[in-house]
PDB file with one MODEL, atoms N, CA, C and O in Angstrom:
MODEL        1
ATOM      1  N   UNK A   1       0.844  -1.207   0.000  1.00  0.00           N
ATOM      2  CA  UNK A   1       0.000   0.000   0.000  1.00  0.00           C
ATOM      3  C   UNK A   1       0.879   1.256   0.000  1.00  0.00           C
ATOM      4  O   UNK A   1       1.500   1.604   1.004  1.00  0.00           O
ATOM      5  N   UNK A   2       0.914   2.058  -1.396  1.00  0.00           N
ATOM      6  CA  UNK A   2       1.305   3.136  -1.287  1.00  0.00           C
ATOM      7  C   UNK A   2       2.710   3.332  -0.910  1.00  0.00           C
ATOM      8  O   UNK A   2       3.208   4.384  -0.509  1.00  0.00           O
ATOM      9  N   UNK A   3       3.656   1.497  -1.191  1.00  0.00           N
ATOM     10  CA  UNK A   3       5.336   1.896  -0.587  1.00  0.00           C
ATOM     11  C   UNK A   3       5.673   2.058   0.873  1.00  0.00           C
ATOM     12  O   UNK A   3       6.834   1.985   1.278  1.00  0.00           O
ATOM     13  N   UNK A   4       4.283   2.353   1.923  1.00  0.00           N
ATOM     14  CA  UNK A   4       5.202   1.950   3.279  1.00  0.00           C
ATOM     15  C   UNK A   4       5.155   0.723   3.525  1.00  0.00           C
ATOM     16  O   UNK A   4       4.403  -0.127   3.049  1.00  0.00           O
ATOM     17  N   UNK A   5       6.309   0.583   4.595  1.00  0.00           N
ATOM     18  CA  UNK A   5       6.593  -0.587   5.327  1.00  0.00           C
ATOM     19  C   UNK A   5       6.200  -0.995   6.269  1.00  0.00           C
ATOM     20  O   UNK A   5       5.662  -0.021   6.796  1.00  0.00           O
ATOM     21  N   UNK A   6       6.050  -2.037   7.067  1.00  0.00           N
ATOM     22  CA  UNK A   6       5.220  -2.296   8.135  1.00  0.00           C
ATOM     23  C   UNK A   6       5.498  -1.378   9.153  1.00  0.00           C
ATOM     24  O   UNK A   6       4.422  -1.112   9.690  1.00  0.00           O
ATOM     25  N   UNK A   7       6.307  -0.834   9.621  1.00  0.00           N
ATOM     26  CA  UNK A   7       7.076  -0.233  10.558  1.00  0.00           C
ATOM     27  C   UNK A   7       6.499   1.234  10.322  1.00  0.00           C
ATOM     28  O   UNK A   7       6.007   1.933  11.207  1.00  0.00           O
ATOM     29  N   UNK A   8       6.647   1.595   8.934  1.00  0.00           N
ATOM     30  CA  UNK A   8       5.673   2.810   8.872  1.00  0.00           C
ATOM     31  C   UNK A   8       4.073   2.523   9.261  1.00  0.00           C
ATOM     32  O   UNK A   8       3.578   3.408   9.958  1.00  0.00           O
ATOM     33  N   UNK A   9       3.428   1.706   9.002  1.00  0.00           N
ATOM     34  CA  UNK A   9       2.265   1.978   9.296  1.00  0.00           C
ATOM     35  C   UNK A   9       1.875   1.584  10.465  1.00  0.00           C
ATOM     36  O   UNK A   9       0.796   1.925  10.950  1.00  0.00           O
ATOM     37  N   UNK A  10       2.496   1.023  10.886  1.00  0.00           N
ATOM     38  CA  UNK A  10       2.642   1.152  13.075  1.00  0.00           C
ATOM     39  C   UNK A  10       2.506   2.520  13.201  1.00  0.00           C
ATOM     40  O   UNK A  10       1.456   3.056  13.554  1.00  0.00           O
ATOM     41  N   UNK A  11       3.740   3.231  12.867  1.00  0.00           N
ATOM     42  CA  UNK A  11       4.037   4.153  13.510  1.00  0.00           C
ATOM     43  C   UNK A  11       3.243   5.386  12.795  1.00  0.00           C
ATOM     44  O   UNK A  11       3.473   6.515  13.227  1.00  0.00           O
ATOM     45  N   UNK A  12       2.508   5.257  11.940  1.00  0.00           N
ATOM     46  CA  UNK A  12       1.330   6.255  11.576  1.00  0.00           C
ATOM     47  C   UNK A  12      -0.058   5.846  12.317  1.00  0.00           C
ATOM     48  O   UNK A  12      -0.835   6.756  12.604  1.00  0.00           O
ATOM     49  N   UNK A  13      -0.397   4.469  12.642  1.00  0.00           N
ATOM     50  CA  UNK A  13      -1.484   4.308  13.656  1.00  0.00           C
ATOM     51  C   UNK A  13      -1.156   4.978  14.709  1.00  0.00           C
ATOM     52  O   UNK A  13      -1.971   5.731  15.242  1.00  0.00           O
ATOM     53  N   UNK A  14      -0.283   4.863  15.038  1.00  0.00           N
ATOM     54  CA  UNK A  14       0.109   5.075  16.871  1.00  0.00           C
ATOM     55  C   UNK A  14      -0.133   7.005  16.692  1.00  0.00           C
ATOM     56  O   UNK A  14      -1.089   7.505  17.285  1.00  0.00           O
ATOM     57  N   UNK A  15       0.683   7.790  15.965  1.00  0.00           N
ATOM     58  CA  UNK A  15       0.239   9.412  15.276  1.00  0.00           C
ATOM     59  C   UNK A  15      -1.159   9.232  15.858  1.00  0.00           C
ATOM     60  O   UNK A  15      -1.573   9.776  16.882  1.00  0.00           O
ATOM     61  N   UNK A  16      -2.043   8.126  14.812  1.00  0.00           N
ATOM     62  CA  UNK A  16      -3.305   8.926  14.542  1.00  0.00           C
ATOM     63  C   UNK A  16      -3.909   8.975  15.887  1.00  0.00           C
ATOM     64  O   UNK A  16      -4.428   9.927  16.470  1.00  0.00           O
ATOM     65  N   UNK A  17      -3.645   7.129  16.449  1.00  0.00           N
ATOM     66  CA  UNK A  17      -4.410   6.871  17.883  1.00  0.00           C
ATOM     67  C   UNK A  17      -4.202   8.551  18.978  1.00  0.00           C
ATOM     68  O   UNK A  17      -5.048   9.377  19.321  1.00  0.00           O
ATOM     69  N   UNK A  18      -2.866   8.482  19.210  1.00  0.00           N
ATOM     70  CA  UNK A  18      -2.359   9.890  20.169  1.00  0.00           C
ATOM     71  C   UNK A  18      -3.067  10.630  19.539  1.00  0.00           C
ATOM     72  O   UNK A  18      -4.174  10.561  20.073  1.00  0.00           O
ATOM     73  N   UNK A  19      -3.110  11.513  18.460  1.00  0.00           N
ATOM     74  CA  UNK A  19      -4.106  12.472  18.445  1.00  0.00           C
ATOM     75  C   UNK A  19      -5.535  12.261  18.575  1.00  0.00           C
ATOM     76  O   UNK A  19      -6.153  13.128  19.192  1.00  0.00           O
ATOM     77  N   UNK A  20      -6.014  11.519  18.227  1.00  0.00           N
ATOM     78  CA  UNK A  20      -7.345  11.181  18.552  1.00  0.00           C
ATOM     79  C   UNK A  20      -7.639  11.145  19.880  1.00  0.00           C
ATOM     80  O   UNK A  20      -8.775  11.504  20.190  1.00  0.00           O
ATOM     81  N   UNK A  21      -6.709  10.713  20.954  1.00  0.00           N
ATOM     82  CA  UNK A  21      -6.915  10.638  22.190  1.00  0.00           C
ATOM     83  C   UNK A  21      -6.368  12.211  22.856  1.00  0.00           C
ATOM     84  O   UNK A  21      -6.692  12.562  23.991  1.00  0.00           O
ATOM     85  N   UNK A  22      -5.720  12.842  22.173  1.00  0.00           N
ATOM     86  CA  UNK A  22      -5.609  14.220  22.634  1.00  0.00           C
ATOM     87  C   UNK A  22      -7.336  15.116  22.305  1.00  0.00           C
ATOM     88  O   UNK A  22      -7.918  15.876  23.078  1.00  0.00           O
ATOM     89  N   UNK A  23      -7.670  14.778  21.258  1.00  0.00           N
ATOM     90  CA  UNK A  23      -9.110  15.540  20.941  1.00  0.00           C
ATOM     91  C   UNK A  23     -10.172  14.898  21.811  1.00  0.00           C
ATOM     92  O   UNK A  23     -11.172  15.487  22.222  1.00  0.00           O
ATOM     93  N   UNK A  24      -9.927  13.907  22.001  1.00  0.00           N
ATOM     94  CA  UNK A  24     -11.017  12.943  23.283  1.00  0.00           C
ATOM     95  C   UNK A  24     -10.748  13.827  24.396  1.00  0.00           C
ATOM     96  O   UNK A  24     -11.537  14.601  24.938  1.00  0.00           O
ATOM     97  N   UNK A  25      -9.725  13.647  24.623  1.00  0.00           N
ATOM     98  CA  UNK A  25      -9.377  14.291  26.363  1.00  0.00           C
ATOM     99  C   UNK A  25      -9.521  15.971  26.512  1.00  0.00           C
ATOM    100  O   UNK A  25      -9.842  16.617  27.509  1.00  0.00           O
ATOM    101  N   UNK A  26      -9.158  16.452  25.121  1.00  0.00           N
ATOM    102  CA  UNK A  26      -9.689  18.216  25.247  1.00  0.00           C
ATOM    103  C   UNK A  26     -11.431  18.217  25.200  1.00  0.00           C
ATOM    104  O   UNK A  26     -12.150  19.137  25.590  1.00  0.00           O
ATOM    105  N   UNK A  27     -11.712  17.384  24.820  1.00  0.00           N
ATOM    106  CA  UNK A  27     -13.214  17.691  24.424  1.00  0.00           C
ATOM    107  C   UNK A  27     -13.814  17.262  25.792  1.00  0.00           C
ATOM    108  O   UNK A  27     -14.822  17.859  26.171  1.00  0.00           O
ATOM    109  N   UNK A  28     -13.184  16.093  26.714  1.00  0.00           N
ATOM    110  CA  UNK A  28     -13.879  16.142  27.795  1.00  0.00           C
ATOM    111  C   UNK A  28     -13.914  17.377  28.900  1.00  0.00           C
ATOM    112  O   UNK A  28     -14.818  17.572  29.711  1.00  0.00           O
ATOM    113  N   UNK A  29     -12.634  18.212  28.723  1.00  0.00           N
ATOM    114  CA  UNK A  29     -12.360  18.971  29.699  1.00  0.00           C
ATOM    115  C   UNK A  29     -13.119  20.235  29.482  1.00  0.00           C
ATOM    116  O   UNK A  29     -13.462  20.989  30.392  1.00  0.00           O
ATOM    117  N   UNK A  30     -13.348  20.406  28.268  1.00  0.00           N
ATOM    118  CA  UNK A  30     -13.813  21.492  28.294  1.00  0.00           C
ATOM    119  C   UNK A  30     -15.648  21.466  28.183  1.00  0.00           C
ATOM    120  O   UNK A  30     -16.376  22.457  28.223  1.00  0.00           O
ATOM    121  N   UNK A  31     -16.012  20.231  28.059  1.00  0.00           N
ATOM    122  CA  UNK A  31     -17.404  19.795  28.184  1.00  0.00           C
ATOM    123  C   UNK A  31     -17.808  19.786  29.877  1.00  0.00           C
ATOM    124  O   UNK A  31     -18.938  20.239  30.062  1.00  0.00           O
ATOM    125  N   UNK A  32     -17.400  19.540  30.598  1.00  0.00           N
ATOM    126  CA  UNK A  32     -17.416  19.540  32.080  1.00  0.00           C
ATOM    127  C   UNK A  32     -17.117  20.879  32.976  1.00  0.00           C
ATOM    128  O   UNK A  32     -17.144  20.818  34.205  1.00  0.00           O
TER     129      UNK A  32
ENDMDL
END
């Protein structure tokens, strides 16, 4: 897919997961 390597697409899940869990955790704080 697109030329990366396994190792790249670990390490672009793990990017997306952390940000996703940064917008989870701002959205709770400022909802409360």
């Amino acid at each position: 897919m697109f030329g990366f390597t396994m190792g790249d697409w670990i390490f672009i899940a793990g990017v997306m997961i952390v940000i996703v869990v940064c917008v989870a955790a701002s959205d709770l704080r400022m909802k409360k």
